[in-house]
TORVOTOR-863241 format. One record per residue (C-alpha): x, y, z. Coordinates in steps of 0.5 Angstrom, whole numbers. Each point is the difference from the previous one (the first is absolute). Layout:
<sites>
     X     Y     Z
     X     Y     Z
...
</sites>
This chain:
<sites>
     X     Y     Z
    18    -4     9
     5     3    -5
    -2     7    -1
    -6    -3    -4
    -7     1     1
    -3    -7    -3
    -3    -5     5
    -3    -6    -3
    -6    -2     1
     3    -7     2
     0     0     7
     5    -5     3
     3    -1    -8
     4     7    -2
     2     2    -6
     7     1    -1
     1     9     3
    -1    -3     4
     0     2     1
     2     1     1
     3    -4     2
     1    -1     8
    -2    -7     1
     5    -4    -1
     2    -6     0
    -7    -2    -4
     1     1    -7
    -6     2    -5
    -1    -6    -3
     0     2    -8
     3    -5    -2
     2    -7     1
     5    -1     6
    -2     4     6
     4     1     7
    -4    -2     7
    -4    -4     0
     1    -4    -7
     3    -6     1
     7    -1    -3
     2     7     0
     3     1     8
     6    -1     1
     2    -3    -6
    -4    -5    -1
    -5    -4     4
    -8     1     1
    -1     5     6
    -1    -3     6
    -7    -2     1
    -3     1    -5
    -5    -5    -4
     1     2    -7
    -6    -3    -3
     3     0    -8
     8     1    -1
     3     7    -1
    -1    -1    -7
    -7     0     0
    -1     4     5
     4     6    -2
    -4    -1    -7
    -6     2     5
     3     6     2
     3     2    -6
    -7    -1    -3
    -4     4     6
     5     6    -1
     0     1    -7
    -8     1     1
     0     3     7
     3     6    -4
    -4    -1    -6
    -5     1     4
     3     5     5
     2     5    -6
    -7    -2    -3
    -3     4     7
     5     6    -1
    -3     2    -6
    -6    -2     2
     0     5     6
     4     5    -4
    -6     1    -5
    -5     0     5
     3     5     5
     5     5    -4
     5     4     3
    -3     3     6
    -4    -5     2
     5    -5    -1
     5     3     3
    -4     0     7
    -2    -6    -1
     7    -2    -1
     1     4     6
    -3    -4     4
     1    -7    -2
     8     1     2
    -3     1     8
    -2    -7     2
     7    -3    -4
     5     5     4
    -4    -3     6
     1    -6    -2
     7     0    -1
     1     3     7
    -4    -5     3
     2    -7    -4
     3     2    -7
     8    -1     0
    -1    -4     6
    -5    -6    -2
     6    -3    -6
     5     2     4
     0    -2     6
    -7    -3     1
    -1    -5    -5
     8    -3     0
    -2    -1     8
    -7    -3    -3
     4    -5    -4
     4    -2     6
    -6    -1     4
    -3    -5    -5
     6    -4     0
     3     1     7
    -7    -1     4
    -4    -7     1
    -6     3    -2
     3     4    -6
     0     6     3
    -8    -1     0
     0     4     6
     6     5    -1
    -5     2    -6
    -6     1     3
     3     4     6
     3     4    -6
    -6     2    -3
    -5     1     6
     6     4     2
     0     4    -7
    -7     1    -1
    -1     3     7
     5     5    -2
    -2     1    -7
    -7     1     3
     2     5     5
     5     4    -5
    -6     0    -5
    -5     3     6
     5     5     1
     3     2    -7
    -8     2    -2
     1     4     6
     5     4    -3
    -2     0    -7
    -1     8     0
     8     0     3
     2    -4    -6
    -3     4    -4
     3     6     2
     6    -4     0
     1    -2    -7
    -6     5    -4
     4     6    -1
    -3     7     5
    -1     3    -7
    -6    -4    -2
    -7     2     0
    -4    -2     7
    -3    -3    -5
     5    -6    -3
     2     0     7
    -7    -3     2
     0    -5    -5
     7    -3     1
    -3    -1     9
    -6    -3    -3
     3    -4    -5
     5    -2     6
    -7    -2     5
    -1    -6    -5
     7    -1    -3
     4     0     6
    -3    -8     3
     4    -3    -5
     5     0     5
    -3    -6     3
    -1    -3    -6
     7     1    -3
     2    -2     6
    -4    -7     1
     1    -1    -8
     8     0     1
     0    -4     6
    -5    -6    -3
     6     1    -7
     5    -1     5
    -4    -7     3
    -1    -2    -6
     7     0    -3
     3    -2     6
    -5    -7    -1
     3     0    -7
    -7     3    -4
     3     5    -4
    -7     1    -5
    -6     3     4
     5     6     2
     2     1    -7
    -7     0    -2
    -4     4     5
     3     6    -2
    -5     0    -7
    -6    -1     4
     2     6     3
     2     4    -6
    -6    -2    -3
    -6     3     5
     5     6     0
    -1     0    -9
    -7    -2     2
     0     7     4
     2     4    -5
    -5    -3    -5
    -5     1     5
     2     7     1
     1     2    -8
    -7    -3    -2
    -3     3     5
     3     7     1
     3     1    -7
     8     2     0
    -2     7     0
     7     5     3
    -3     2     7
     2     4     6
     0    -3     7
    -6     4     3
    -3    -4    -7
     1    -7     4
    -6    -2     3
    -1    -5     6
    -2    -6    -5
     6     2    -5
     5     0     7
    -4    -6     3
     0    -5    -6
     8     2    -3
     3     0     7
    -6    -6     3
     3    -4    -7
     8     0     1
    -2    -2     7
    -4    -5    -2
     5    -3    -5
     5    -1     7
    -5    -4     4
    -2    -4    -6
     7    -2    -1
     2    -1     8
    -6    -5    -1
     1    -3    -6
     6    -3     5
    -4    -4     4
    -2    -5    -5
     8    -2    -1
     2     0     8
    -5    -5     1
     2    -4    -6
     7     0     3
    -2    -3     8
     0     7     3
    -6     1     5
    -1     8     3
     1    -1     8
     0     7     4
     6    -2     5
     2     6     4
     7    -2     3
     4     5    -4
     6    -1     5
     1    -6    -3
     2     3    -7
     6     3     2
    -2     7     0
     6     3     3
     4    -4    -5
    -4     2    -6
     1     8     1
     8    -1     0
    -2    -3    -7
    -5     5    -3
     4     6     3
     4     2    -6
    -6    -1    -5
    -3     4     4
     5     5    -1
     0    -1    -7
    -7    -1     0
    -1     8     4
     5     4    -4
    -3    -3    -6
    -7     3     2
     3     7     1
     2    -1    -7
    -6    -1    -2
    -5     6     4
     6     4    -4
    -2    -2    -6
    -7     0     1
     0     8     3
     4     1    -5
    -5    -2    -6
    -6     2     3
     3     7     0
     1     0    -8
    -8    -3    -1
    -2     6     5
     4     4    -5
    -4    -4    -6
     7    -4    -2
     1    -8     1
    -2    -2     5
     0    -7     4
    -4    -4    -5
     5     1    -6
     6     0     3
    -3    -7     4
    -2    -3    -7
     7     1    -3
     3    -3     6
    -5    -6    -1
     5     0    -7
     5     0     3
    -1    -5     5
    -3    -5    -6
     7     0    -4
     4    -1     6
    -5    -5     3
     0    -4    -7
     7     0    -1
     5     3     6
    -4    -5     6
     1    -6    -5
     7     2    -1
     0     1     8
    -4    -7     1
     5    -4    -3
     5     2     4
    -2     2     7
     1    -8     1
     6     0    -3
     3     6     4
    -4    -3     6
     4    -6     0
     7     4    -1
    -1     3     7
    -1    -6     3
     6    -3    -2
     5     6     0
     1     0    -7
    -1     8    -1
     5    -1    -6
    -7    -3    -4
    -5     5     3
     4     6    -3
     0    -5    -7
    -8    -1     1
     0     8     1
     4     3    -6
    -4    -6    -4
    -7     3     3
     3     8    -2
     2    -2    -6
    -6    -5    -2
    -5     6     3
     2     6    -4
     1    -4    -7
    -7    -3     1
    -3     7     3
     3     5    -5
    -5    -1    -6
    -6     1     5
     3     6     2
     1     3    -7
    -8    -2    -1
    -1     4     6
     3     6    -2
    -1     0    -8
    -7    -3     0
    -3     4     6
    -5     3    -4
    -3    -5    -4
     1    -4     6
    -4     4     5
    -5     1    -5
    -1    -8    -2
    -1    -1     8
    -3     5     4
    -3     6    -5
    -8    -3     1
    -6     3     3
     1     6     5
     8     0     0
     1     5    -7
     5     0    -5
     4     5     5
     0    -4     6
     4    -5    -6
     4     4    -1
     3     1     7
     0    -7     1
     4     0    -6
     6     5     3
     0    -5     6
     1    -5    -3
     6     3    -4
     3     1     8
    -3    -8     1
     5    -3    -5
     6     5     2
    -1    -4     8
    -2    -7    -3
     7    -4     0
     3     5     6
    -7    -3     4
     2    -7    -2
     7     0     2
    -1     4     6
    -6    -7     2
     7    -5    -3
     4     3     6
    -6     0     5
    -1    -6     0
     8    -2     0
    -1     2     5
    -6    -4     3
     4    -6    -3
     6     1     5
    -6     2     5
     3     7     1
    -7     2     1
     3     5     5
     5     3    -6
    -5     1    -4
    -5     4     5
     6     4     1
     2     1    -7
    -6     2    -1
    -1     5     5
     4     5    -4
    -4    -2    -7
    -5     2     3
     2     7     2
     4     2    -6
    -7    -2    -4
    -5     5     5
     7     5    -1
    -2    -1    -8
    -7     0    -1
    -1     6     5
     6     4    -4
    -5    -3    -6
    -6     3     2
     4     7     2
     3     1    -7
    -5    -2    -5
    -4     2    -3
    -7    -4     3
    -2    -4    -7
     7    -3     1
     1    -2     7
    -4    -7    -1
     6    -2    -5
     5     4     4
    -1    -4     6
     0    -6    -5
     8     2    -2
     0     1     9
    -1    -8     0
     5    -2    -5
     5     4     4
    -2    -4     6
     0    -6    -3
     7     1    -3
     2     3     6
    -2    -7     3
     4    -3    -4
     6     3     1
     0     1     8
    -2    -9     0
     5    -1    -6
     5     3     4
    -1    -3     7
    -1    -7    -3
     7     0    -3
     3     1     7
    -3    -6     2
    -1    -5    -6
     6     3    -5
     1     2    -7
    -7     0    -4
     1     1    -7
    -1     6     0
     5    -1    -7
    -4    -4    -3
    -6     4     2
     3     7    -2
     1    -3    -8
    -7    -3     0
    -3     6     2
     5     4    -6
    -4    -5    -5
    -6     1     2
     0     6     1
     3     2    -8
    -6    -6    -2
    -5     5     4
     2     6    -3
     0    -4    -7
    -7    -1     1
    -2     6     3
     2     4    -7
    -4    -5    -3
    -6     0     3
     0     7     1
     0     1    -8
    -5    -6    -1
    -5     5     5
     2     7    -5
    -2    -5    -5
    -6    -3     1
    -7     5     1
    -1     3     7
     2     4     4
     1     1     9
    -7    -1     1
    -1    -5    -6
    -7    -3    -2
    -1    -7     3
     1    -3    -7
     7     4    -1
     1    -2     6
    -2    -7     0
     5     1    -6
     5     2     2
     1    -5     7
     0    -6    -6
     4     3    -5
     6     4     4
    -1    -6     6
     3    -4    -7
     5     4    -2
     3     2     8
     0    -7     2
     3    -3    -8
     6     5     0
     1    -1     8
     1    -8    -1
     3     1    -6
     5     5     2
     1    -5     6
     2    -5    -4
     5     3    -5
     3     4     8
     0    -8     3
    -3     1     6
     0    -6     2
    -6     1     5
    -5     1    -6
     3    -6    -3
    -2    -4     6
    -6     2     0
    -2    -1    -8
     2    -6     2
    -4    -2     5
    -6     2    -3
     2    -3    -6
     0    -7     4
    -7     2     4
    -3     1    -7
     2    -7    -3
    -2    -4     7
</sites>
């Protein structure tokens, strides 16, 4: 994680920030080349050892891209839906709750799975007669014990997360139902857990589709829930001590249902590609001792994220107990976020992982600086506009998107104050994952464990300083501008300790593309803003005038941004216009 709360409900397959995010060096695949394990991306060219891509890369990237778009159609379709059925109070429980079994996923299996298990799979599969059929079944009967024993154990304890991470202000009342939530939630460990486990399989064997799209199996019975939950119960506000045993069993018994579904909908794709479940208990053989020096500094960087993370979420259940934003809002715009850096920054950083991936494998640091200031300057140009939209059309935006059944016209208007802060973080959160995962390319998993311990605690500094000087209806956002200083002091600390070791970065030419976009920002800021003053509406707009508003301002924001772009010559919207161009008449 990175001070967010988002956890997508594709297991195995994160969205972006995550990610958040610390699992490196496996890319989320939203766009056309990938690193590990697609094939023609490792070490600058050349399939991945073992794998048995069934189409080309090509096709199998359209796959992908086609799976991830509608993987997070879906995926937003589900917040929306648990957002109206569920409103502030209940979400921010449920919201709670939801985040247990992903942070003890991340403990056991997140960060190491793709970086360390899944290259060693890949290896496996070339280097063993078998093609590491063995390995793997050692692997994952190894896995699903201690996935099983770490599940019993975490329901044990769900009372102890609560009063971890649920702020001690709360009622006894909210307290309760964020535990019972826990009971049924908290065994999506195991499924998670076996879900990732079987993607990791079945990419190291060149099938990409099956992992791409169980996902949506998964958001579907959760949006399925949701409507269950509407038809029957209505999308009345209520109070905790209101949530009967039949409300908590069916939203808590559903987001477990649709992990487990998507877990089993692997099975099918496994057999297709010769893989067999065989128990094998010889765990020596894997090399334990081995795998722990490997995972230790993701461990690191998996742990000091955690203690972000029960931070933040102590932090806004304290402002809900006191009736402000809470959990849930705050995770929806960070869902925001996410889908704008996951659309655009990973895209961006897809294409050149391969690329400096290869440069450190043959010493030339002068191309991996090249490839970085490209990536900065390509980031911020492409990210800038969606920024802009973030802050000026908040309102409209928060509306459109969320204002339905129990979640009031009040609550989008809080959503709409972090959203403001969401855009403020969105380019320093996308250059700080460049440099991350610069690093990951060069496999300095250490550096980038050790520069981001001290991200974290200035982070944990400023949300605590946050929460101690504003006023409670302001902490959510404040926290959000906590996360931006964070990221951007990511940046600068990975920045600094690359050009030690690789040299100049361009930081020139980065600096007068920043000064560009920032004066074709402003441009469309001013614009945008009178566009608003203009047009009917107001802070807490109708959802017409806000429907309105999002269609006409979008328009004018992202008109005068391009056009401001053309006239300064930013070069990297030019490229892209290109690009576009040249995808539209193919």
């Amino acid at each position: 994680m990175t001070g967010g709360l988002y956890r997508s409900s594709n297991a195995g397959h994160r969205d972006g920030p995550y990610d958040d995010r610390h699992a490196p060096p496996l890319i989320d695949a939203d766009e056309a080349r990938l690193t590990v394990p697609d094939t023609d991306t490792v070490s600058g060219g050349g399939e991945v050892p073992g794998a048995e891509p069934p189409t080309s890369t090509a096709g199998n990237s359209l796959i992908m891209a086609a799976g991830s778009l509608v993987s997070r159609g879906t995926g937003f379709l589900r917040t929306m839906v648990l957002t109206a059925a569920l409103g502030v109070t209940i979400g921010d429980a449920y919201t709670t709750a939801q985040i247990f079994p992903g942070l003890i996923y991340d403990f056991l299996l997140g960060g190491i799975l793709s970086s360390v298990l899944l290259p060693l799979l890949v290896r496996r599969r070339k280097a063993d007669a078998d093609g590491g059929q063995a390995f793997t079944q050692t692997l994952l009967s190894l896995v699903v014990i201690a996935l099983a024993l770490a599940t019993v154990v975490a329901v044990l304890c769900a009372p102890l997360l609560t009063m971890l991470y649920a702020s001690e202000q709360a009622s006894d009342d909210y307290h309760e139902l964020v535990t019972r939530l826990s009971y049924l939630m908290l065994p999506m460990i195991f499924f998670t857990g076996v879900s990732a486990l079987f993607s990791a399989v079945l990419n190291t064997r060149g099938h990409f589709a099956a992992p791409m799209w169980t996902p949506i199996l998964n958001n579907i019975i959760v949006i399925a829930t949701g409507g269950a939950y509407l038809l029957l119960y209505g999308a009345a506000k209520i109070d905790p001590s209101q949530m009967t045993p039949g409300r908590i069993a069916l939203i808590g018994g559903g987001t477990l249902l649709g992990v487990a579904i998507q877990a089993a909908g692997l099975i099918p794709a496994l057999r297709k590609v010769g893989f067999r479940w065989k128990w094998r208990f010889n765990f020596r053989d894997l090399g334990l001792r081995d795998l722990a020096k490997l995972g230790a500094w993701m461990f690191f960087y998996v742990v000091a994220n955690q203690i972000g993370l029960a931070v933040v979420f102590n932090l806004l259940n304290r402002a809900a107990a006191a009736g402000e934003t809470g959990p849930m809002i705050y995770n929806n715009v960070y869902l925001l976020l996410m889908m704008a850096h996951g659309i655009i920054a990973v895209s961006i950083i897809t294409a050149l992982m391969p690329r400096m991936s290869a440069a450190a494998a043959d010493g030339r640091f002068t191309d991996i600086a090249e490839d970085l200031s490209r990536g900065m300057r390509t980031a911020t140009a492409a990210l800038a506009p969606v920024a802009v939209v973030y802050g000026v059309l908040a309102a409209p935006i928060a509306v459109v998107l969320f204002q339905y059944g129990a979640f009031t016209g009040d609550d989008a208007l809080a959503t709409s104050i972090v959203l403001i802060s969401a855009g403020i973080a969105l380019i320093p959160f996308s250059v700080s994952q460049l440099f991350t995962f610069a690093n990951y390319a060069m496999s300095e998993n250490k550096t980038a464990a050790l520069i981001n311990a001290p991200v974290v605690v200035i982070r944990i500094a400023i949300h605590v300083g946050c929460f101690v000087l504003l006023e409670p209806e302001w902490v959510a956002a404040g926290l959000m501008i906590g996360n931006a200083a964070s990221y951007l002091m990511s940046a600068v600390i990975s920045a600094t300790v690359l050009r030690r070791r690789i040299g100049a970065i361009g930081m020139r030419d980065v600096a007068a593309t920043f000064l560009k976009v920032t004066v074709a920002a402003a441009g469309s800021i001013l614009v945008g803003v009178l566009v608003m003053k203009l047009l009917p509406g107001d802070d807490t707009p109708s959802r017409i005038e806000a429907f309105l508003g999002l269609v006409v301002g979008g328009i004018a924001i992202g008109g005068t941004y391009v056009g401001l772009a053309l006239a300064l010559r930013i070069r990297e919207v030019t490229q892209l216009l290109d690009m576009v161009k040249r995808r539209i008449k193919r």
